[in-house]
KOLTOR-731181 format. One record per residue (C-alpha): residue number from 1; residue in three letters; x negated, y negated, z negated. Coordinates in steps of 0.001 Angstrom, whole numbers. Each point is the difference from the previous one (the first is absolute). Layout:
k,r,c1,c2,c3
NUM,ala,X,Y,Z
...
***
This chain:
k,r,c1,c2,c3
1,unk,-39558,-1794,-30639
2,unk,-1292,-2969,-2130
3,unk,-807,1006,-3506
4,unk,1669,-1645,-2485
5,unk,-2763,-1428,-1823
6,unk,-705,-1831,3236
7,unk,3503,-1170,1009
8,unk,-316,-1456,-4053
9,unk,-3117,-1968,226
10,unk,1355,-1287,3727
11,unk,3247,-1364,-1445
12,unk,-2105,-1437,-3046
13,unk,-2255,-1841,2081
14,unk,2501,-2281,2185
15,unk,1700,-508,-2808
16,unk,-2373,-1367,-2457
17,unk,837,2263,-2670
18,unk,-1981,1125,-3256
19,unk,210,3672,-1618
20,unk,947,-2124,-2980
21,unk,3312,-1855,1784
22,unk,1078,2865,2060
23,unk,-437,2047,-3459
24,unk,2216,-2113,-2033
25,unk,2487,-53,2804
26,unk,369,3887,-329
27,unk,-734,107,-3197
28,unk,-2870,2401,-33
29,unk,-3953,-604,-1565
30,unk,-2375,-1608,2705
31,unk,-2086,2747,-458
32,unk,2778,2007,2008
33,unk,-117,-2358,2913
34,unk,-3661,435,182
35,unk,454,4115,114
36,unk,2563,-617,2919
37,unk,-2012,-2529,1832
38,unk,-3266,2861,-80
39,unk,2156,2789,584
40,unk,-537,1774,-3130
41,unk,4194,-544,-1197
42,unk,2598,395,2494
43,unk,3557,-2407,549
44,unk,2042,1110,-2600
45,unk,2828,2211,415
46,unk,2583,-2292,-2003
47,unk,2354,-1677,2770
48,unk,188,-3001,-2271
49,unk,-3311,-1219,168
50,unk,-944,906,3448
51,unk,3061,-2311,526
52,unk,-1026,-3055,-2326
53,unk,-3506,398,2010
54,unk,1153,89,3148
55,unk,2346,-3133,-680
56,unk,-3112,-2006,-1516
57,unk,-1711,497,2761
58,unk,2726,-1229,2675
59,unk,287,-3515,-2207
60,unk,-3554,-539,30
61,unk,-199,727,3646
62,unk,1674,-3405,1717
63,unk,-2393,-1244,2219
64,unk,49,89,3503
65,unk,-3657,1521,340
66,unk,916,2582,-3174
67,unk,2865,1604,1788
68,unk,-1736,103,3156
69,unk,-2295,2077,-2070
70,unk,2508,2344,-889
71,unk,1353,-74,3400
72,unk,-3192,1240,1554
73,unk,-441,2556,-3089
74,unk,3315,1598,259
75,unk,286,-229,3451
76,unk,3551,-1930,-233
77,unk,615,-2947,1836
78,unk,2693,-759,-1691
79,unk,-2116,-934,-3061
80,unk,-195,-3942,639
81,unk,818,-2988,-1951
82,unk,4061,502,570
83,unk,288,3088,-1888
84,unk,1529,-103,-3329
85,unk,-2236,834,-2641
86,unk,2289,3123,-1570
87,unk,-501,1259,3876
88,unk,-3535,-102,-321
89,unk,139,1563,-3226
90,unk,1989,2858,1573
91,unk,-3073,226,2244
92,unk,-2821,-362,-2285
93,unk,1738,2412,-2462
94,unk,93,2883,2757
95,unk,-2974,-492,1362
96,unk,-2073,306,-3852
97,unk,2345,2968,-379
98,unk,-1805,1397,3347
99,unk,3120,260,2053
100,unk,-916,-972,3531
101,unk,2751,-2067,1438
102,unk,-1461,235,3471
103,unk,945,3755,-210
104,unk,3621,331,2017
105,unk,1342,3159,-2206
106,unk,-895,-2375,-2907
107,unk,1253,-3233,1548
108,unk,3398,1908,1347
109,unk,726,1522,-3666
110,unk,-466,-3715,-1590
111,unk,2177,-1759,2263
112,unk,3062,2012,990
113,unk,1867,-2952,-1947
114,unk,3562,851,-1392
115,unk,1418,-3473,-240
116,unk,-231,-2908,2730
117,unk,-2805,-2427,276
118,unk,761,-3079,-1658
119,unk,-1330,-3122,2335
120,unk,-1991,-2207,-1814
121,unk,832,-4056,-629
122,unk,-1872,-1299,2990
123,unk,-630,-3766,1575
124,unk,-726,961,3591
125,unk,1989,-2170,2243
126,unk,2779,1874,2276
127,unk,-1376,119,3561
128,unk,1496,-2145,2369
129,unk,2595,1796,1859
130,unk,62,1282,3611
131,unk,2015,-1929,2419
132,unk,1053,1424,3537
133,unk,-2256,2654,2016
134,unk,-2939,-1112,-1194
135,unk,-3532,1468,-158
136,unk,-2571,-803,-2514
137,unk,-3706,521,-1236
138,unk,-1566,21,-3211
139,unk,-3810,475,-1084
140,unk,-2294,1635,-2528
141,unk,1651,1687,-2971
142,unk,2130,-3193,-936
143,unk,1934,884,3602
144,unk,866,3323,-1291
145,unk,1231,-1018,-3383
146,unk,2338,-3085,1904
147,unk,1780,2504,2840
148,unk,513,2558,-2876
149,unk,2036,-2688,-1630
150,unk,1848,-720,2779
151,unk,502,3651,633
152,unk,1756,563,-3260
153,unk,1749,-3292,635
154,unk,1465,935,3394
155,unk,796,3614,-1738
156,unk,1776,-1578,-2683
157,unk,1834,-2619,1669
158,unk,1898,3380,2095
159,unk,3715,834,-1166
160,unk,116,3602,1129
161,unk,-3016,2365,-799
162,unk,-2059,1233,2436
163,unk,-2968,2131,992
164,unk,-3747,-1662,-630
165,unk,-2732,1950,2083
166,unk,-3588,67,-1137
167,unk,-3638,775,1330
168,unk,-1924,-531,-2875
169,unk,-3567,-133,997
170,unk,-2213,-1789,-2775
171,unk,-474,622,-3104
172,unk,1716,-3057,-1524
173,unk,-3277,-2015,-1474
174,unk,2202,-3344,1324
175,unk,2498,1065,-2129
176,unk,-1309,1731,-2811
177,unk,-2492,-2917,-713
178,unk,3190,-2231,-766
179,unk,1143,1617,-3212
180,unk,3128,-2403,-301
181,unk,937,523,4337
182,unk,-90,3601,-744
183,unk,2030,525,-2938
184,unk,2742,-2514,1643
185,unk,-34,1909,3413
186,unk,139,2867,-1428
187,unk,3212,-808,-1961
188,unk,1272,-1635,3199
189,unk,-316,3593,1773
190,unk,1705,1488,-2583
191,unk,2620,-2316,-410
192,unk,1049,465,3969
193,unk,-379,4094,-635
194,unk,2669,-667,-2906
195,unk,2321,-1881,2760
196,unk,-190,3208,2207
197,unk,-2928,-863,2850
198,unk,-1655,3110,799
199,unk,-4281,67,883
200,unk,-1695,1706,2169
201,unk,-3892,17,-282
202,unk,-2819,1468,1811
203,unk,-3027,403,-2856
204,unk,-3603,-1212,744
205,unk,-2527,2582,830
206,unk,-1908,1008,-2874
207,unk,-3256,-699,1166
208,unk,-1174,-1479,-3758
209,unk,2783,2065,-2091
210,unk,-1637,-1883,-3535
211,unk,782,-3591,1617
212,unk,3546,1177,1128
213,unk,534,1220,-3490
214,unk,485,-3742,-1198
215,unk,1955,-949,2966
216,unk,2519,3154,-1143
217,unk,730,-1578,-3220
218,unk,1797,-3038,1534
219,unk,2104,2477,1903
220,unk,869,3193,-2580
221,unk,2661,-2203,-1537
222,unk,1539,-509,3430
223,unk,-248,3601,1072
224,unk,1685,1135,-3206
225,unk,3329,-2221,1082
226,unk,558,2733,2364
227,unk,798,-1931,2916
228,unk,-3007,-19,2097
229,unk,-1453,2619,2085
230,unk,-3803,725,307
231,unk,-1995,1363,3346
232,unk,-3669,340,717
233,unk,-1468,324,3501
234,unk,-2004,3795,-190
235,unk,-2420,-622,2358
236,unk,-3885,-1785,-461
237,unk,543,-4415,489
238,unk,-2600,-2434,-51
239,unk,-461,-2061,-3259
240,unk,-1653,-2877,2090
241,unk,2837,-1690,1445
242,unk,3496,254,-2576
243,unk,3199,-1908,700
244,unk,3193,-33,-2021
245,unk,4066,-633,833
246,unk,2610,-953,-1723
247,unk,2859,-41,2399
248,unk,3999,38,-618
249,unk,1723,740,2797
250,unk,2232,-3109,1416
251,unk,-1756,-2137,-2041
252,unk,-3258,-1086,-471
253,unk,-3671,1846,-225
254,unk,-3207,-646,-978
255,unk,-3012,1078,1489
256,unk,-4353,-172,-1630
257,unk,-3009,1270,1258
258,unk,-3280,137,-1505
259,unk,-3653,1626,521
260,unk,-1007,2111,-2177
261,unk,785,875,-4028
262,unk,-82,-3367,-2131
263,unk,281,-2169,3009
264,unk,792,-3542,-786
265,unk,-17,-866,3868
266,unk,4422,1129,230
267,unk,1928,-1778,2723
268,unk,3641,1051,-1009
269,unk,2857,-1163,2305
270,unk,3404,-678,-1368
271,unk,2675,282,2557
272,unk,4300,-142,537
273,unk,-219,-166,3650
274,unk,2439,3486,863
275,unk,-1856,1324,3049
276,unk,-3177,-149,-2105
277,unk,1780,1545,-3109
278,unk,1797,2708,2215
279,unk,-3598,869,1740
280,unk,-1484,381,-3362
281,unk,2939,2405,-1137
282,unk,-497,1835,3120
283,unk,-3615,127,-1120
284,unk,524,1315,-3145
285,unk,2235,2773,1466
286,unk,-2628,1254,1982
287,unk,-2381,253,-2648
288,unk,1984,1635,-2552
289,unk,572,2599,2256
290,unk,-3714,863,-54
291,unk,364,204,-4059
292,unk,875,2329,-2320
293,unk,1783,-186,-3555
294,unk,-2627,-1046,-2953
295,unk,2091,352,-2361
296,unk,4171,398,-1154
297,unk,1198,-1825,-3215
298,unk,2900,2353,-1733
299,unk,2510,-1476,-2920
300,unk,2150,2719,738
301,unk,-91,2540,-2070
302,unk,1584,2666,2656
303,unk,-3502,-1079,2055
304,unk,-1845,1624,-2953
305,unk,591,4080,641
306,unk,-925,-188,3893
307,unk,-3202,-1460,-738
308,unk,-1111,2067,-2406
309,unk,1204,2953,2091
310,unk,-2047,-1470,3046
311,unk,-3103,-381,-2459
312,unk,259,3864,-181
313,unk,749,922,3719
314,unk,-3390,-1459,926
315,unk,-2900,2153,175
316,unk,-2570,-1169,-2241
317,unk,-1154,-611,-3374
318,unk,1755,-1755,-2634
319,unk,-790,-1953,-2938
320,unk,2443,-1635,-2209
321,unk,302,-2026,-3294
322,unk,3671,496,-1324
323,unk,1053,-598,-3695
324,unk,886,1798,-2229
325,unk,135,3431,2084
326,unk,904,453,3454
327,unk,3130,1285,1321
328,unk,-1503,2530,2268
329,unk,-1179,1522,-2535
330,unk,2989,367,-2001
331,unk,1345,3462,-657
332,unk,2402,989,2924
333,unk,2671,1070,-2915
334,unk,-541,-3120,-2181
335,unk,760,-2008,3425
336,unk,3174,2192,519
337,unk,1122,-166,-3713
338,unk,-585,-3832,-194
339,unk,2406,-499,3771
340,unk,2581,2185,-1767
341,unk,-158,-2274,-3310
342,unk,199,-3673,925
343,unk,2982,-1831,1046
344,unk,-2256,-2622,2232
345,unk,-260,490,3837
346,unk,-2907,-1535,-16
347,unk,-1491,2387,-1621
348,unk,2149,3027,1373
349,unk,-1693,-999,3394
350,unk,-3301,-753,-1972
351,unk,-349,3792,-1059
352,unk,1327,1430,3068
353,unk,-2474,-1721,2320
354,unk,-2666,1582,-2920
355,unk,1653,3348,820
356,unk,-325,-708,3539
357,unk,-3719,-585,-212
358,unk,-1022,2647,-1669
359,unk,-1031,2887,2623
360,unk,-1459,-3012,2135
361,unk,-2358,-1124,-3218
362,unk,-1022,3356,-751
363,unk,-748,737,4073
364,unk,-1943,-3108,-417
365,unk,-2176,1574,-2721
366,unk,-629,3177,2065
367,unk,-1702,-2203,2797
368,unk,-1193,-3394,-2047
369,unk,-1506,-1122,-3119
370,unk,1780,-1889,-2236
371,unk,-1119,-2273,-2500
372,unk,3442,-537,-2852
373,unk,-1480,-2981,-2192
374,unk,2987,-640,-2764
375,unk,-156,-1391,-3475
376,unk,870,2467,-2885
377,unk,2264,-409,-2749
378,unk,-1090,414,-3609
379,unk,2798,2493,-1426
380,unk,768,-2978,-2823
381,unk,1432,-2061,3096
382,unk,1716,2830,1649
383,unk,1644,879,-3417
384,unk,1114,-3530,-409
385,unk,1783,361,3415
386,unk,-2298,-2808,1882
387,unk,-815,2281,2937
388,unk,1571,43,2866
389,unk,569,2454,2927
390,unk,-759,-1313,3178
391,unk,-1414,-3121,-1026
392,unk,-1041,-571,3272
393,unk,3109,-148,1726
394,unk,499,-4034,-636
395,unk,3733,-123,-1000
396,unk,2467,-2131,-1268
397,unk,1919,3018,-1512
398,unk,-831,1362,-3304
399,unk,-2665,2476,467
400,unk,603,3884,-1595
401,unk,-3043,792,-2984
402,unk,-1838,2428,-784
403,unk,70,1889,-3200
404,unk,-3240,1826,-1718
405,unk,1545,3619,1730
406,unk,302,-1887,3624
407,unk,-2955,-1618,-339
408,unk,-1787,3150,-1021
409,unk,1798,1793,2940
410,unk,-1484,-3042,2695
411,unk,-3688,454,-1209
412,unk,389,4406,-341
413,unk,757,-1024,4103
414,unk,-2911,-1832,376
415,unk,-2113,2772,-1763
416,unk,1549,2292,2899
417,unk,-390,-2225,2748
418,unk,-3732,-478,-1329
419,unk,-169,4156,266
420,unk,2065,598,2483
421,unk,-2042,-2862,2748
422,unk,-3174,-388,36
423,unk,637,-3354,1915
424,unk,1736,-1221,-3100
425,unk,-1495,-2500,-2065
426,unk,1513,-1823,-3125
427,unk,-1750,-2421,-1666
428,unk,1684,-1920,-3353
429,unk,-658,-3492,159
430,unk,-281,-2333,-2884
431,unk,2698,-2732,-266
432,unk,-1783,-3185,1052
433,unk,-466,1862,3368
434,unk,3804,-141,808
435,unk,1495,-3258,416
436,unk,3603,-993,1160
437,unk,-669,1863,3575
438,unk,-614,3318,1338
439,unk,-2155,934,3004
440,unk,245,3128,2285
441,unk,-2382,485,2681
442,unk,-197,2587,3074
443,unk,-3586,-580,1956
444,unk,1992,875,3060
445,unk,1390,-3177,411
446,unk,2449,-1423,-2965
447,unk,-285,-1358,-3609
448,unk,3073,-799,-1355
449,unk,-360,-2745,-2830
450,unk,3109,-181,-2444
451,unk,268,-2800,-2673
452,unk,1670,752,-3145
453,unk,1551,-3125,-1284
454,unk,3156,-1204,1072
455,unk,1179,-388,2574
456,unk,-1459,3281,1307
457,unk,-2400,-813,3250
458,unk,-2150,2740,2011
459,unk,-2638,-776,2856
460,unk,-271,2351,2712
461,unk,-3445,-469,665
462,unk,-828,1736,4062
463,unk,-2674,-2233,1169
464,unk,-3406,2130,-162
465,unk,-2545,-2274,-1873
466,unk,2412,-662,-2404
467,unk,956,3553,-670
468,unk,-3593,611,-238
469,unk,-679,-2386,-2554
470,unk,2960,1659,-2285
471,unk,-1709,2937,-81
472,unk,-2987,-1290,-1121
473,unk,1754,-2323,-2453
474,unk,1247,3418,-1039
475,unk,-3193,2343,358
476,unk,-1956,-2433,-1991
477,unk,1660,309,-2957
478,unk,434,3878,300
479,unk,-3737,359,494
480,unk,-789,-1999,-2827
481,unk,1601,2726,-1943
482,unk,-766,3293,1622
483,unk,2170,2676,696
484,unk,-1589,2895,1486
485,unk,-1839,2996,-2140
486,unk,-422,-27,-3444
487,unk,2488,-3680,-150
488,unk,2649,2215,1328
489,unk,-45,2500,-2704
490,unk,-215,-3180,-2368
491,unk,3313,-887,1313
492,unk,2083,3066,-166
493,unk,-1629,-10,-4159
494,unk,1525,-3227,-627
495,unk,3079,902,1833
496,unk,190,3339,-2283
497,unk,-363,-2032,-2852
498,unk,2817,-2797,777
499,unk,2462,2761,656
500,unk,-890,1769,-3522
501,unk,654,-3115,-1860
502,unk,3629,-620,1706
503,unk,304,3657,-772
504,unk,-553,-608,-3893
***
């Protein structure tokens, strides 16, 4: 990882700028820039001026060879003279901050969008339309962009909604390298989802997982719509020789092959003829039935309990971050007494399916370690009725709250779970650790992520090097902390002393 002293002087450089101008723009002493720049201070904490830093930076950075700079730097080839400057700034700001957008945990968290993609105002001309059963080539990068056009205009131009099938075998630098082409095809996908067509893609193999990680951000938003379902071929491929399809069926496809990663030597073939479009379909079928699920997008909340029940049917350890406390830990007669109390179904099936659970969760803990990474409450918080229980079930309805005896009575159960399994590990978190999702991950084959905001989204994560990379996302941060020997006893103190405050 690139200090931060160095990533400083590097932006400083390109862009011709003093201690004294970048210190009046943040309104600190130059004296501080100079501690930064040797690595004697480091970034301030305060969001604000990391923010007014970043942005400076992103104005003064316009020309062509400047952002190439930054491309290489980052490793983003998105970074180009096309990218709005508050998009760069987003950039620039989390990279100072240290967080490593080429990480896919990372990049998945940040991008799981909530809203549909705006397309941008944009001057490219429409592609000339497709007459007859015709065949035709196009060249070089510029070839891709000008079929994907007329993909999305042939998709558009359909009355009744259909299926689109996809091998997706690149990485996307064509694409992503056009900031203004993405943004708008994006939104075009989207748009079509909204209208009812369904997708089916086949992922690329993750030969270079950083340099997918990029490519993933152009299609989170699309994933989170719901309507598209994602495969990945389990078995070794070849990264020499990639090829991708865009076919829909009675239609039209479109067809590119390439050598090699960063290739710039595409033929892509754009084609309505029906026999070739029906042998392409036929193609596709045969390939997909090599594949496996990557992963399930779930806006149902129903979809919620058998996941979470399947996280605990598989051997293997788990490691979670959940906030504020997790339901299987709840007390087993808090869960009963909070079904009996509430009028909502939802959460009459919410609690049952806890109920449910619980002789699996605590089998689990005879056979597998789990790590139980939640955010604690102060007791002023709880008193003031702000805390909610199960807070990460993502629902509409109004969830129950604790009070300072219930919430005593959750963390007495974690004290007993900590003495009762050995496996058992709790470790409070502070808040900045526990955004607007929660993650759950079993290293036997599933991570379940689960965004908070409305609506409610979870991604059911089953392809292995992504599942692998969750639990590192998630090990990471519990190492960082420790939670074995004396840490545990340091736990179960503060515990002991939250629950005597509630009590008084």
């Amino acid at each position: 990882m690139i200090p931060f002293a160095e990533k400083l002087s590097f932006l400083m450089r390109i862009a011709s700028i003093s201690n004294k101008e970048l210190a009046a723009e943040i309104s600190v002493d130059p004296s501080m820039i100079s501690l930064m720049r040797t690595g004697k201070r480091r970034l301030s904490k305060n969001p604000v001026q990391v923010k007014k830093m970043a942005s400076f930076f992103a104005r003064r950075c316009s020309a062509a060879f400047q952002r190439q700079a930054l491309s290489d730097m980052l490793g983003k080839v998105s970074i180009n003279t096309r990218m709005p400057v508050d998009e760069l700034a987003f950039c620039l700001e989390r990279w100072l901050q240290g967080e490593n957008d080429s990480d896919l945990v990372g990049t998945i968290l940040q991008n799981i969008q909530p809203s549909p993609t705006q397309p941008p105002e944009s001057d490219e001309p429409p592609a000339a339309p497709t007459s007859g059963n015709q065949s035709l080539f196009f060249y070089g990068e510029e070839g891709r962009r000008e079929v994907m056009y007329r993909m999305m205009q042939e998709i558009q131009s359909m009355e009744e909604p259909s299926s689109v099938l996809m091998v997706v075998d690149d990485n996307l630098e064509w694409l992503l390298s056009d900031y203004p082409m993405t943004k708008k095809i994006q939104a075009s996908l989207m748009d079509v989802m909204e209208r009812g067509f369904t997708f089916h893609q086949i992922m690329p193999p993750l030969n270079y997982i950083n340099r997918y990680a990029e490519s993933l951000k152009f299609w989170l938003p699309i994933y989170a719509t719901g309507q598209i379902k994602v495969y990945y071929y389990p078995r070794l491929r070849g990264n020499l020789y990639r090829h991708s399809i865009i076919v829909v069926p009675g239609r039209c496809v479109q067809y590119a092959a390439s050598v090699g990663p960063g290739s710039t030597s595409d033929i892509t073939m754009f084609s309505t003829d029906p026999k070739l479009v029906s042998a392409f379909v036929n193609q596709f079928r045969e390939h997909i039935s090599l594949c496996r699920p990557a992963l399930n997008v779930h806006t149902d909340l129903d979809d919620y309990y058998p996941c979470i029940s399947d996280v605990l049917s598989r051997p293997g350890d788990i490691i979670q971050m959940v906030s504020p406390l997790s339901t299987n830990t709840l007390p087993l007669e808090l869960a009963e007494r909070c079904m009996k109390e509430t009028d909502s179904p939802i959460w009459k099936t919410a609690f049952q399916a806890i109920i449910d659970d619980r002789a699996r969760f605590e089998e689990h803990l005879k056979q597998y370690p789990l790590i139980d990474m939640s955010r604690l409450a102060t007791a002023e918080e709880v008193r003031a009725g702000r805390v909610y229980i199960g807070a990460e079930i993502p629902s509409n309805a109004d969830h129950p709250r604790y009070t300072p005896q219930t919430y005593a009575f959750h963390l007495q159960n974690i004290l007993n779970l900590m003495d009762q399994y050995e496996n058992y590990s709790f470790l409070p978190r502070p808040i900045k650790d526990h955004p607007n999702y929660n993650l759950v991950v079993n290293e036997g084959g599933l991570a379940l992520m689960i965004r908070m905001q409305q609506p409610p989204l979870m991604l059911e994560l089953r392809r292995p090097e992504m599942v692998i990379a969750c639990r590192e996302h998630l090990m990471r941060k519990a190492e960082a902390v420790e939670y074995n020997g004396i840490h545990r006893e340091k736990v179960r103190m503060e515990l002991r002393a939250l629950i005597q405050e509630l009590g008084s």
